[in-house]
NULUM-844198 format. One record per atom (N, C-alpha, C, O): residue in one letter; atom name; x, y, z. Coordinates in steps of 0.2 Angstrom, whole numbers. Layout:
<sevos>
r:a:px:py:pz
a:CA:X:Y:Z
...
</sevos>
This chain:
<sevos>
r:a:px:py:pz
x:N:104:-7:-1
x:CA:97:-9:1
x:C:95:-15:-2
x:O:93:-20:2
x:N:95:-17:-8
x:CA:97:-23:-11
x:C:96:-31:-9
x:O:93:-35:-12
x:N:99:-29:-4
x:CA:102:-34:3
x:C:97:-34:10
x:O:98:-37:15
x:N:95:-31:10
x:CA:90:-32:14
x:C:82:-35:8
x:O:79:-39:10
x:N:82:-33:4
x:CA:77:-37:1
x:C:76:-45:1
x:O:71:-49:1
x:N:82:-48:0
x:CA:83:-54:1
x:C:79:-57:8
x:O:77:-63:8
x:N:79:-53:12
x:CA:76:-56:18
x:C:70:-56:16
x:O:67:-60:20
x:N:67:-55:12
x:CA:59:-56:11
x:C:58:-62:8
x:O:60:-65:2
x:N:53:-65:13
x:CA:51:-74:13
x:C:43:-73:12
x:O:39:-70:15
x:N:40:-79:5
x:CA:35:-80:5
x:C:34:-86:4
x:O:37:-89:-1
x:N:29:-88:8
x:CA:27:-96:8
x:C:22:-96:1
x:O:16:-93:2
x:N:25:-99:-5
x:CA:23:-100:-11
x:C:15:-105:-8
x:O:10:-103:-9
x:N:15:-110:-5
x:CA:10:-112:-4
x:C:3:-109:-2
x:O:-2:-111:-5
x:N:4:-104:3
x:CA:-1:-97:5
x:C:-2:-95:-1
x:O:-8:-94:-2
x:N:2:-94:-4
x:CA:-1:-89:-9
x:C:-4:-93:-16
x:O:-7:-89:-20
x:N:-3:-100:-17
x:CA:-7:-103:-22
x:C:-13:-103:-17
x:O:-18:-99:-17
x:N:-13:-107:-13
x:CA:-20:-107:-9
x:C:-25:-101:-12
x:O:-30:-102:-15
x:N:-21:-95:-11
x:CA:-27:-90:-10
x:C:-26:-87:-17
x:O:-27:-81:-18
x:N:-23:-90:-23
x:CA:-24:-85:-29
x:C:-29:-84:-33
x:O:-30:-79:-37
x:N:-32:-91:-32
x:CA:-39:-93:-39
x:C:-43:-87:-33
x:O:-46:-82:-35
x:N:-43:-87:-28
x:CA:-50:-79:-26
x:C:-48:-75:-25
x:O:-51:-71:-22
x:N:-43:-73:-26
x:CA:-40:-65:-26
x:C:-39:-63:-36
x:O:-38:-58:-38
x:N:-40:-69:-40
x:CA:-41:-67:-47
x:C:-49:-65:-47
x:O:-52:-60:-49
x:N:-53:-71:-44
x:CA:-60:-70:-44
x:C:-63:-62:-43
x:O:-66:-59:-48
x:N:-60:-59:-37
x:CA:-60:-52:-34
x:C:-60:-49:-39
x:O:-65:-46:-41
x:N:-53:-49:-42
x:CA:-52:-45:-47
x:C:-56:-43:-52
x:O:-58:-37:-53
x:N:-59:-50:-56
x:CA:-63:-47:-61
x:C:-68:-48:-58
x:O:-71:-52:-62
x:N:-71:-47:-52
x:CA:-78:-44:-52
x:C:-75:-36:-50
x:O:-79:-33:-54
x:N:-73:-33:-47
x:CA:-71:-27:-49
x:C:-70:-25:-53
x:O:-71:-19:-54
x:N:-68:-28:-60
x:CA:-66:-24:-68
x:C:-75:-26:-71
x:O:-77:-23:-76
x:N:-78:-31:-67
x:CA:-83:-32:-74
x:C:-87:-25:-71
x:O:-90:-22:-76
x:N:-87:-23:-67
x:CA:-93:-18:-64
x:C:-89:-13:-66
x:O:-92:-9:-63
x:N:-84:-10:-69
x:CA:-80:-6:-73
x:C:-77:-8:-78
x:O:-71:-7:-78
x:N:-81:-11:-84
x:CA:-76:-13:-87
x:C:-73:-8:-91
x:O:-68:-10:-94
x:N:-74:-3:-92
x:CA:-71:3:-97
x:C:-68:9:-93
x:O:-65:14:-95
x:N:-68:7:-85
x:CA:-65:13:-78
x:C:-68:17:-80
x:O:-64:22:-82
x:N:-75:20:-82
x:CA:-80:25:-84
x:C:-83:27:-78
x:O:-85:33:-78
x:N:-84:21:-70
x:CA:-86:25:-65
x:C:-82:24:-59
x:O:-84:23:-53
x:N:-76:24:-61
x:CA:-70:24:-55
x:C:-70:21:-50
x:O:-66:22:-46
x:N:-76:14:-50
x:CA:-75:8:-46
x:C:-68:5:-46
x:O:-66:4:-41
x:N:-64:4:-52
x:CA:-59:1:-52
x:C:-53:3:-49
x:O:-47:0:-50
x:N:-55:9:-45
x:CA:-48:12:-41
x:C:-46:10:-36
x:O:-40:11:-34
x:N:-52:5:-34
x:CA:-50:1:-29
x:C:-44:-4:-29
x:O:-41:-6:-24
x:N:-43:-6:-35
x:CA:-39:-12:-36
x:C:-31:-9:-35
x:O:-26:-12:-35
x:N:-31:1:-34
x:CA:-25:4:-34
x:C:-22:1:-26
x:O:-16:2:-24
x:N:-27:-1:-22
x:CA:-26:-2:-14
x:C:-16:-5:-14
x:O:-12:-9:-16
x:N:-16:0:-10
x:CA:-6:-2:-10
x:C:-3:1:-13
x:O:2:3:-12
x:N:-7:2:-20
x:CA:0:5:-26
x:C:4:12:-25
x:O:10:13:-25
x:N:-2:15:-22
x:CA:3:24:-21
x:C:8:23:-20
x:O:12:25:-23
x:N:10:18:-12
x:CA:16:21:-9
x:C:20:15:-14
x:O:24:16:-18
x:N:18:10:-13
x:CA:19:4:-19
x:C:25:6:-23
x:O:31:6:-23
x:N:21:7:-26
x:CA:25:11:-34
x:C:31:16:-32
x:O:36:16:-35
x:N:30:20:-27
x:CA:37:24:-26
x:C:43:20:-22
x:O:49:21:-24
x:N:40:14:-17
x:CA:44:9:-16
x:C:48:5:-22
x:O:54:4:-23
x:N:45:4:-25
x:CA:47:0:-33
x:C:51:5:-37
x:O:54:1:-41
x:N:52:10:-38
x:CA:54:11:-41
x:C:62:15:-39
x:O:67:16:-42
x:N:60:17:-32
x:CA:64:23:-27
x:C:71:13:-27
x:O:76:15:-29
x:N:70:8:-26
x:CA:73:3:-23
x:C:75:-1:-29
x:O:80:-4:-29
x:N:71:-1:-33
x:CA:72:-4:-38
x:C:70:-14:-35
x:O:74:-19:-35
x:N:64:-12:-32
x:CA:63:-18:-32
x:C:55:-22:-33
x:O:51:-19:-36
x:N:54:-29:-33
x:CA:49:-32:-37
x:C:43:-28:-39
x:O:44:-22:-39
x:N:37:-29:-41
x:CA:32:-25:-41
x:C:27:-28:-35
x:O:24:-23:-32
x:N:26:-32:-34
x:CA:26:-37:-29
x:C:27:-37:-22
x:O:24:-40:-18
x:N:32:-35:-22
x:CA:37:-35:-16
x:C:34:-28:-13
x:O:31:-28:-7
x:N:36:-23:-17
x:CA:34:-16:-17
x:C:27:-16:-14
x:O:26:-13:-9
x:N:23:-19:-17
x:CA:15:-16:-16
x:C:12:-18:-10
x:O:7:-16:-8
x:N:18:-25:-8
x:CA:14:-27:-1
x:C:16:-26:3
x:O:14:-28:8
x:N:22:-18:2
x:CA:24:-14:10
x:C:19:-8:8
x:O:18:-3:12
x:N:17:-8:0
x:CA:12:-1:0
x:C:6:-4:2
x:O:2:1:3
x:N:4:-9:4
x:CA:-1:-11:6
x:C:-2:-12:17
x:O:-6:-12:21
x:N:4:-13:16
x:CA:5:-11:24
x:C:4:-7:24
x:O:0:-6:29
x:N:7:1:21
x:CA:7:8:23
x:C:-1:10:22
x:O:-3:16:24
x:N:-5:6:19
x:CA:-11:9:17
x:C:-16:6:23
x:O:-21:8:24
x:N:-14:2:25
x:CA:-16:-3:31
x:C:-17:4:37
x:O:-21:8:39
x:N:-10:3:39
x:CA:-8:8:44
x:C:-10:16:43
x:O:-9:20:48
x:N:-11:18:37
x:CA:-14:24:36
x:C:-21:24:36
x:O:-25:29:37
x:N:-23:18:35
x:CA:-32:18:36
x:C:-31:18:43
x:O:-33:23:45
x:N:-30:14:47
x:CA:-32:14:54
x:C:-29:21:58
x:O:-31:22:64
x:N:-25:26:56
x:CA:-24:30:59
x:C:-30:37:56
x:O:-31:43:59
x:N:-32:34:50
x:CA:-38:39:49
x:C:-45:36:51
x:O:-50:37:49
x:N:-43:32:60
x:CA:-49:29:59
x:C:-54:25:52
x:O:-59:22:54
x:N:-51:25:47
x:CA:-55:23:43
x:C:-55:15:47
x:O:-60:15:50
x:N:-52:10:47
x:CA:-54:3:49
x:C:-53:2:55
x:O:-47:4:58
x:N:-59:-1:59
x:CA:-55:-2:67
x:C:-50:-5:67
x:O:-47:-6:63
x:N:-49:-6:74
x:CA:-42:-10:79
x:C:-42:-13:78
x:O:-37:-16:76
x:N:-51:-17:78
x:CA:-50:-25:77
x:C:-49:-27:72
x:O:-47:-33:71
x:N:-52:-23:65
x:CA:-51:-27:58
x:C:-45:-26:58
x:O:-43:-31:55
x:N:-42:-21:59
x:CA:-33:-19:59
x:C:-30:-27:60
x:O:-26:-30:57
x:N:-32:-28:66
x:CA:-29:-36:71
x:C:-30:-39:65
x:O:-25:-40:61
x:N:-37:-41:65
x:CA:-39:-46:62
x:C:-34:-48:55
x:O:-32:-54:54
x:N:-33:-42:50
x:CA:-30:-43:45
x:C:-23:-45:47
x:O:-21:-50:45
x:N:-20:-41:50
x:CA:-12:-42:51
x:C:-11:-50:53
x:O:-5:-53:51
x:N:-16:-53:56
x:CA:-17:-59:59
x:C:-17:-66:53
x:O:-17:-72:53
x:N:-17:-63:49
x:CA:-21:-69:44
x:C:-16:-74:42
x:O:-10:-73:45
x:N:-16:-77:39
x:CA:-11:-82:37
x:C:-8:-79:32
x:O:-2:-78:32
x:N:-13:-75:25
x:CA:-10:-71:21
x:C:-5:-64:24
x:O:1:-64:24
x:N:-9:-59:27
x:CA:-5:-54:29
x:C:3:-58:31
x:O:8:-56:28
x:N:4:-62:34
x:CA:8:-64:40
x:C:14:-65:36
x:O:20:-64:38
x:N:11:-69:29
x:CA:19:-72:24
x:C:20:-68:20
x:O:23:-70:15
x:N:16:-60:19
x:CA:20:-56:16
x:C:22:-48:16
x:O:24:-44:13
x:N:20:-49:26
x:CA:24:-42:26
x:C:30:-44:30
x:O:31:-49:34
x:N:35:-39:30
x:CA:41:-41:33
x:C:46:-32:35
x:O:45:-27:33
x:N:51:-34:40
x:CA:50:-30:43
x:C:56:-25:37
x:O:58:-20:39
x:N:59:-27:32
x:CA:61:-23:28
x:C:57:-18:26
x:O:59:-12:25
x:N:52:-18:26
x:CA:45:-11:24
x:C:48:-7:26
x:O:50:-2:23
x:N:51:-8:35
x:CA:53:0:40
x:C:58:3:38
x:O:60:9:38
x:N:62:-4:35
x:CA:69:1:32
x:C:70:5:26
x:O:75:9:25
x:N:63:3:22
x:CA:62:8:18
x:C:58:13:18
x:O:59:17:13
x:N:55:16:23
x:CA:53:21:25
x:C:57:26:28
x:O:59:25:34
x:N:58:30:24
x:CA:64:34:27
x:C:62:43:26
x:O:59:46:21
x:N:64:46:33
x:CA:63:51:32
x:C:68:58:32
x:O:66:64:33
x:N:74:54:30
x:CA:76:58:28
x:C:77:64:20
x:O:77:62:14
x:N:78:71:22
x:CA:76:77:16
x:C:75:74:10
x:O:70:73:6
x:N:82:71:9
x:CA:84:68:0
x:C:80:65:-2
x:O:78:65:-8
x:N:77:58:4
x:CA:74:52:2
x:C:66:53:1
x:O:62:49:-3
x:N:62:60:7
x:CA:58:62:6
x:C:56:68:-2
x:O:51:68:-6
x:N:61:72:-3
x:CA:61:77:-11
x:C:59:69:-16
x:O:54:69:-19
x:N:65:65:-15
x:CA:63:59:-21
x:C:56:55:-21
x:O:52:55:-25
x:N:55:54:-14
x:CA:48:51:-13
x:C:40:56:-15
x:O:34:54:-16
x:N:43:61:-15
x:CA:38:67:-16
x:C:37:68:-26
x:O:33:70:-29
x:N:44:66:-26
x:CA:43:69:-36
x:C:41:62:-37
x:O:38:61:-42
x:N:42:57:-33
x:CA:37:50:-37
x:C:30:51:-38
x:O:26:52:-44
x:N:28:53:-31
x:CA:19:52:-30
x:C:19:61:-35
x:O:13:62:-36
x:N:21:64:-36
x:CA:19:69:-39
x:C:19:66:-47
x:O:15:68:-51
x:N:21:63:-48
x:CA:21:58:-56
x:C:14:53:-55
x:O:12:49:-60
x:N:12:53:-51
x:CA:7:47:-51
x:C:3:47:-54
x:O:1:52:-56
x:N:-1:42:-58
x:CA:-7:44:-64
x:C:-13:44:-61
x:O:-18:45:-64
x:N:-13:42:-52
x:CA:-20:42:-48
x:C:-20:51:-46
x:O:-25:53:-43
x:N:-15:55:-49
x:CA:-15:62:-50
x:C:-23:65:-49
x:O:-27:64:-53
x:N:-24:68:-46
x:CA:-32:71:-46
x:C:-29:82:-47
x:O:-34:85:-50
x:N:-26:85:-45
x:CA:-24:91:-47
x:C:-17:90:-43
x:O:-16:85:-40
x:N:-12:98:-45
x:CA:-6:97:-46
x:C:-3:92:-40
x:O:2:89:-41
x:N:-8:90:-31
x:CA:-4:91:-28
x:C:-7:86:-24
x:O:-5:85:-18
x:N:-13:83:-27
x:CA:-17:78:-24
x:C:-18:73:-28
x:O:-19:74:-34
x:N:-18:68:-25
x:CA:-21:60:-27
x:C:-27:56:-22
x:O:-30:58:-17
x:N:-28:52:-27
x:CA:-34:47:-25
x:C:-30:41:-21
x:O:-25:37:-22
x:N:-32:40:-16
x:CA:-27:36:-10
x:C:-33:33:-11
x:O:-38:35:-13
x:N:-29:25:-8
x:CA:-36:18:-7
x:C:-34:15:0
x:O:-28:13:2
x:N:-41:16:4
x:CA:-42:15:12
x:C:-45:8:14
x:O:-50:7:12
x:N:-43:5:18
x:CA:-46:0:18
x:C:-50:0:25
x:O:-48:-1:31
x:N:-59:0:24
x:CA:-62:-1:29
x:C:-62:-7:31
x:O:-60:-9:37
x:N:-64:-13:26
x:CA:-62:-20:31
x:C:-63:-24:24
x:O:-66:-22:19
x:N:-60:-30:24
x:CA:-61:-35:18
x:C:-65:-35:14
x:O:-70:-37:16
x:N:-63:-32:8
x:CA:-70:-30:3
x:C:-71:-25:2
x:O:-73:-23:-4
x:N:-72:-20:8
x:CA:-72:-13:6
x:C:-67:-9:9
x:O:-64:-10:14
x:N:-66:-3:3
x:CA:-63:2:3
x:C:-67:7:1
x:O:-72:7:-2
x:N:-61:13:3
x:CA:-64:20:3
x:C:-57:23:0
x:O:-51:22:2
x:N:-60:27:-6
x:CA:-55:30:-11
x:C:-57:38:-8
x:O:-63:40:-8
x:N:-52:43:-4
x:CA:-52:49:-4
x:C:-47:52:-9
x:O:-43:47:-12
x:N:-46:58:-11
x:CA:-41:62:-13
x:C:-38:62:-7
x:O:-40:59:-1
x:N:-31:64:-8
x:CA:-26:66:-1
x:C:-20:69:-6
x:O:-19:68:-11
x:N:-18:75:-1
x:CA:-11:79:-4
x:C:-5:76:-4
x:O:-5:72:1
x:N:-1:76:-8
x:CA:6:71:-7
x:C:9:73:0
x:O:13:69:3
x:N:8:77:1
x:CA:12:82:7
x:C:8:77:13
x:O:11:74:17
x:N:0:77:14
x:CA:-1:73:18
x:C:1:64:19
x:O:0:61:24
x:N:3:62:13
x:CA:7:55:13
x:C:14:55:14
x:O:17:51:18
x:N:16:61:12
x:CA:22:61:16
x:C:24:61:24
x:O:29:58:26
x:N:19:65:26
x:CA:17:66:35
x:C:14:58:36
x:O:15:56:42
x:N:12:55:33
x:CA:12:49:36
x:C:18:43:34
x:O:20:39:38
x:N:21:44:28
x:CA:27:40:29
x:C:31:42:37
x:O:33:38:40
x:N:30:48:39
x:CA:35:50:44
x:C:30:49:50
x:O:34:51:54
x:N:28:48:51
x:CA:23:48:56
x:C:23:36:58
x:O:24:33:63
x:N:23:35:52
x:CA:23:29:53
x:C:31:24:55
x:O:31:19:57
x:N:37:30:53
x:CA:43:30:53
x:C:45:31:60
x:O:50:29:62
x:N:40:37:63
x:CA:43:35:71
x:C:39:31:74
x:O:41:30:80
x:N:33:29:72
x:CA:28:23:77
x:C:35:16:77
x:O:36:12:82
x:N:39:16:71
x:CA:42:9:71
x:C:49:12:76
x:O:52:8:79
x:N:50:19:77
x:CA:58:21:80
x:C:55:19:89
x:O:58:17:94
x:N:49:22:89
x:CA:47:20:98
x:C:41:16:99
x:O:37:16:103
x:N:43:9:91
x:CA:40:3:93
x:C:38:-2:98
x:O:35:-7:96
</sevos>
């Protein structure tokens, strides 16, 4: 798998463009929480769920990882209706989205028993843990906002697969 990460190209220029306001973002989400006392700050988990099982299942960047968990939270928000079509458009469209999703994410999404039991003892380790069998997922309605539900790992799992055969009868 390794080898196919290599394929992952990011135009270092897009991304200085747009860092000094994706830091700004940041701390104005932590100052309005600055002690995580009223769980505003969950939002900054946006991508990590699947993220972090990516990263850890591949053993790949932290980076790399979060921006196929950020596609996966992309495509599970619009599949929950949580964000329209068009903001769905709109974002995949951007100059950001564009230089850093790639089509390696699909290959990582895999639904076979093994790779799903592993995927499942990941998110069951999560610290977004809310009881034994549910986590706090981060949705995105449209740039700037999100919506933090609970969701059961068993329903993230149905949608890794579910989004695994949207890409097989792409």
């Amino acid at each position: 798998m390794a080898g196919s990460v290599e394929r992952y190209e990011v135009n270092v220029a897009v991304l200085w463009k747009y860092l000094s306001s994706a830091i700004d973002a940041k701390y104005k989400v932590v100052a309005k929480d600055p002690e995580e006392k009223s769980g505003h700050r969950h939002i900054l988990n946006l991508g990590h769920t699947l993220g972090h099982v990516l990263e850890t299942q591949y053993e790949l960047p932290h980076g790399v990882a979060i921006n196929y968990g950020l596609e996966f939270a992309l495509r599970f928000s619009l599949h929950k209706k949580i964000i329209t079509p068009a903001e769905y458009e709109k974002l995949m469209l951007s100059p950001v989205m564009g230089y850093l999703l790639s089509p390696v994410r699909d290959e990582l999404l895999q639904t076979k028993e093994s790779v799903l039991r592993e995927f499942r003892k990941q998110l069951l380790s999560d610290k977004k843990k809310t009881s034994s069998e549910v986590l706090r997922f981060v949705f995105l309605k449209k740039p700037g906002q999100c919506v933090v539900r609970e969701v059961s790992v068993d329903d993230i799992l149905v949608e890794v697969c579910r989004q695994k055969e949207d890409e097989l009868n792409g």
